[in-house]
C-alpha positions as CSV (number, residue, x, y, z in Angstrom):
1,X,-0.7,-11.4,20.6
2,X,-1.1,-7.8,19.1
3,X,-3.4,-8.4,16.2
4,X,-6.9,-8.7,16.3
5,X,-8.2,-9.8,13.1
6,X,-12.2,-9.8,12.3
7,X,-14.8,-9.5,9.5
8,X,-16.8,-6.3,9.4
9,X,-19.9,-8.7,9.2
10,X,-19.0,-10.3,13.4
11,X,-17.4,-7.2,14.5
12,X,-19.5,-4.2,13.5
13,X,-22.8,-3.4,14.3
14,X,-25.3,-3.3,10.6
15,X,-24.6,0.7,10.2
16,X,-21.1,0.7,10.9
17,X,-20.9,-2.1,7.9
18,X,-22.5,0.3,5.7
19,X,-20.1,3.3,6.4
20,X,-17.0,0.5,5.6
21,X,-18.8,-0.4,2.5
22,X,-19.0,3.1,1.9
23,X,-15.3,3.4,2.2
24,X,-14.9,0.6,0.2
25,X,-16.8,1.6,-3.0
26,X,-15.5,5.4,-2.7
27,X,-11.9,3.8,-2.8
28,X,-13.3,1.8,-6.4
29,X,-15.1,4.7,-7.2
30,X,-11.7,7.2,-7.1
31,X,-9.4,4.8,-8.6
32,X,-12.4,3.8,-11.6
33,X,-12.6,7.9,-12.3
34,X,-9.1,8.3,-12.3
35,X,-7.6,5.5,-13.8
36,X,-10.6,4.2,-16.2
37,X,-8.7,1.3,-18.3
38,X,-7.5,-0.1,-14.6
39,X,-10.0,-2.1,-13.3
40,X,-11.2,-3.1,-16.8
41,X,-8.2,-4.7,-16.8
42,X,-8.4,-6.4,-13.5
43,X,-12.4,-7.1,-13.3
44,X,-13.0,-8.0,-16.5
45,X,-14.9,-5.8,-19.0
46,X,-18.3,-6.7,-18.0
47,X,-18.0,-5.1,-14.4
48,X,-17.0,-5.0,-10.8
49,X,-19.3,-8.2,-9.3
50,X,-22.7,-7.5,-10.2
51,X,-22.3,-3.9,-10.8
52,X,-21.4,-2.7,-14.7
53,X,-18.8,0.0,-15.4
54,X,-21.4,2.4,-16.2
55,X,-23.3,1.8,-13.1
56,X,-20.8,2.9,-10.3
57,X,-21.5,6.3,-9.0
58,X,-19.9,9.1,-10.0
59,X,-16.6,10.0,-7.6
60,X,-18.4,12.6,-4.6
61,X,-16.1,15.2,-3.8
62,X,-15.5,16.1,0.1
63,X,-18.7,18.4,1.2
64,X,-18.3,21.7,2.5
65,X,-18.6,21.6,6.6
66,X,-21.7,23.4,6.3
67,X,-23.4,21.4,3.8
68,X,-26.1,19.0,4.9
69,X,-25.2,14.9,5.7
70,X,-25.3,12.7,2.1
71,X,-26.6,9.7,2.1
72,X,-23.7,7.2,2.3
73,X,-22.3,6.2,-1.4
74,X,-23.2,2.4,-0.2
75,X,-26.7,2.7,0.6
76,X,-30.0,0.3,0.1
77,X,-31.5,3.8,-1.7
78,X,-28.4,3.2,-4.7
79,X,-27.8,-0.3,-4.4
80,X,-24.8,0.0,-4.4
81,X,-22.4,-2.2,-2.6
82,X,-18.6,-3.6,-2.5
83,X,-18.9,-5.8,0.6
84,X,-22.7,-6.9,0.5
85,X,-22.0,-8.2,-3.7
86,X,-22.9,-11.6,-4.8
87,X,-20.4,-10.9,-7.7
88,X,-17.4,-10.9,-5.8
89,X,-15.3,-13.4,-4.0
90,X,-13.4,-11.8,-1.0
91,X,-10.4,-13.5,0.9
92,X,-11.7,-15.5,3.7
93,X,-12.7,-13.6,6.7
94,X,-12.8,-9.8,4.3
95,X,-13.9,-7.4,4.3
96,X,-12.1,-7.0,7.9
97,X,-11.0,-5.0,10.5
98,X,-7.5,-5.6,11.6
99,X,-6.2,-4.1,14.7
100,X,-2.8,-3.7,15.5
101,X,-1.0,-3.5,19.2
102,X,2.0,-3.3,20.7
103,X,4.5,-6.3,18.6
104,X,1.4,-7.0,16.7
105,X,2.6,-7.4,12.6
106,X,1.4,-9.1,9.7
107,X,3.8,-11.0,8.1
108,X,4.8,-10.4,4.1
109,X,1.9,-12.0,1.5
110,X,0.4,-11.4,-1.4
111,X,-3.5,-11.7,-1.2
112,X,-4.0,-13.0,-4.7
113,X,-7.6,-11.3,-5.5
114,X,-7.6,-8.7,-8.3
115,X,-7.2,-5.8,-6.0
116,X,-6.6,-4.6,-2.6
117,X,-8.3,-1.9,-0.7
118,X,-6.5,-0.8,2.6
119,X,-8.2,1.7,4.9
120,X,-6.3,3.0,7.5
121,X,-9.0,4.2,10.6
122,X,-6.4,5.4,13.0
123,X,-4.6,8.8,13.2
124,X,-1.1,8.4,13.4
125,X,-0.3,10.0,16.3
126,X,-2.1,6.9,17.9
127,X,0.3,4.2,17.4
128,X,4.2,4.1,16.6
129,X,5.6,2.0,13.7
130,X,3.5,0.3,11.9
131,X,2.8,0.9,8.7
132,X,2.4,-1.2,5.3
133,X,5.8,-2.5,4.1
134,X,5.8,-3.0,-0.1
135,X,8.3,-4.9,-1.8
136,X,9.4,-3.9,-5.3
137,X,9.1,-6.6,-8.2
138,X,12.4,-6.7,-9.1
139,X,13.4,-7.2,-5.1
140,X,11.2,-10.1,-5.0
141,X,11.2,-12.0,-8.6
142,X,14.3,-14.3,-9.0
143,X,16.3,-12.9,-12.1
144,X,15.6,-15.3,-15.4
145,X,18.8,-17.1,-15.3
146,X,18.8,-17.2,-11.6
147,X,17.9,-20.5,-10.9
148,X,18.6,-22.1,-7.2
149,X,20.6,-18.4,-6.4
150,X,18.0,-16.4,-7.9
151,X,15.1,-17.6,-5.8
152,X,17.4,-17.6,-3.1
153,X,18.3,-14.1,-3.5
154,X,14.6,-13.1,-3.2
155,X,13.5,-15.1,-0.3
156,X,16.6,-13.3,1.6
157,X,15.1,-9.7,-0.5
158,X,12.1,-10.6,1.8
159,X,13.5,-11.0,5.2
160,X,16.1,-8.0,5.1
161,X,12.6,-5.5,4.6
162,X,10.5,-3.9,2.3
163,X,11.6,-1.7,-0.4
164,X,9.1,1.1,1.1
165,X,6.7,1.4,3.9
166,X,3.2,3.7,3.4
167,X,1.8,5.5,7.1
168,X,-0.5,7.6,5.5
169,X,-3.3,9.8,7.5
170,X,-6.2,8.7,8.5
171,X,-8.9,8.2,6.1
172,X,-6.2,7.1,3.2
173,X,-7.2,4.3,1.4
174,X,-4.2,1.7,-0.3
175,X,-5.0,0.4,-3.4
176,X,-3.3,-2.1,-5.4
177,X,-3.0,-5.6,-7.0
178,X,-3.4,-8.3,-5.7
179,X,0.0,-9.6,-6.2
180,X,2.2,-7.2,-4.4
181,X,3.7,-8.6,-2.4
182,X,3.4,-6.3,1.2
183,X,2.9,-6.5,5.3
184,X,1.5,-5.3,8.3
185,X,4.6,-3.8,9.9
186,X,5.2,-4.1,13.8
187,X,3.4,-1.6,16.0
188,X,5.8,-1.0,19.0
189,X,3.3,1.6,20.7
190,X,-0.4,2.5,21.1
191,X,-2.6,1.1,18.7
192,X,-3.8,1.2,14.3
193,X,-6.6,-0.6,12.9
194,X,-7.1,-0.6,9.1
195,X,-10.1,-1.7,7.0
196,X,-9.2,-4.1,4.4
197,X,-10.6,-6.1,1.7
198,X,-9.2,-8.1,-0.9
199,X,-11.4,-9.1,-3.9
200,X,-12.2,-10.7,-7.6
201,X,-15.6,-11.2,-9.6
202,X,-16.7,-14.6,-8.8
């Protein structure tokens, strides 16, 4: 009760997958023009999937509101895709929508891919709480010497709350490793669906 969780691929109809592809290779796009040793590091110097460093797009920039419609940045005219690439493995059931009601949560995880691309689809005068709760590492990783206390003392880290939660505006994309640890935190009113995808090269 109050979470609805579906692939993009049983719960969207073939153009609506396209514009979260879209979303999801802009959100690759941004963070490979602005951080360019990143996903290197994460994907492997070869490429993202099937897709070379050198061939992803370069970043689009917001059109004016007069300018004409652009062909989506995933498109069968670039051949370009995050969600529809047979070089990357996705967490079961991602890409996804997941949609969030009244007590509906998703509880603290780490999705273990090489990176994690949130997109929140809701304004956020649509739903109260909520949110996506991150834990710091040093809340969540038992001190060296720690032993039995130390593990202890960052199982209980989890349960008293994250270290920060992120409601950004709609249209904000969350991107980060794999293993950050984070949650769906409780809607208590209205409702917030978020695209998300968790991925690594095959």
């Amino acid at each position: 009760p109050g979470q609805v969780r579906m692939p993009i691929s049983e719960m969207l109809s073939l153009g609506s997958q396209r514009l979260c592809d879209g979303l999801l290779l802009r959100s690759v796009t941004r963070v490979h023009r602005a951080l360019p040793t990143l996903l290197p590091v994460l994907f492997g110097e070869a490429g993202i999937g099937n897709t070379p460093w050198e061939g992803i797009p370069p970043d689009q920039d917001k059109p004016a509101r007069d300018a004409p419609p652009r062909t989506p940045v995933a498109s069968p005219a670039n051949n370009m895709s995050i969600a529809r690439n047979p070089g990357l493995v996705f967490t079961p059931g991602e890409p996804a929508c997941n949609v969030y009601t009244e007590g509906g949560q998703f509880k603290s995880h780490e999705d273990g891919g090489s990176l994690t691309v949130l997109v929140v689809l809701s304004e956020r005068a649509e739903y109260g709480g909520g949110g996506t709760g991150f834990w710091s590492k040093d809340a969540v990783e038992p001190p060296a010497s720690g032993g039995w206390w130390g593990a202890l003392s960052a199982a209980l880290a989890t349960q008293a709350g994250p270290s920060f939660v992120l409601a950004p505006p709609e249209g904000t994309a969350l991107v980060f490793g794999g293993q950050v640890l984070h949650a769906g935190e409780q809607v208590v009113a209205g409702e917030r669906v978020v695209l998300v995808a968790s991925f690594s090269n095959r």
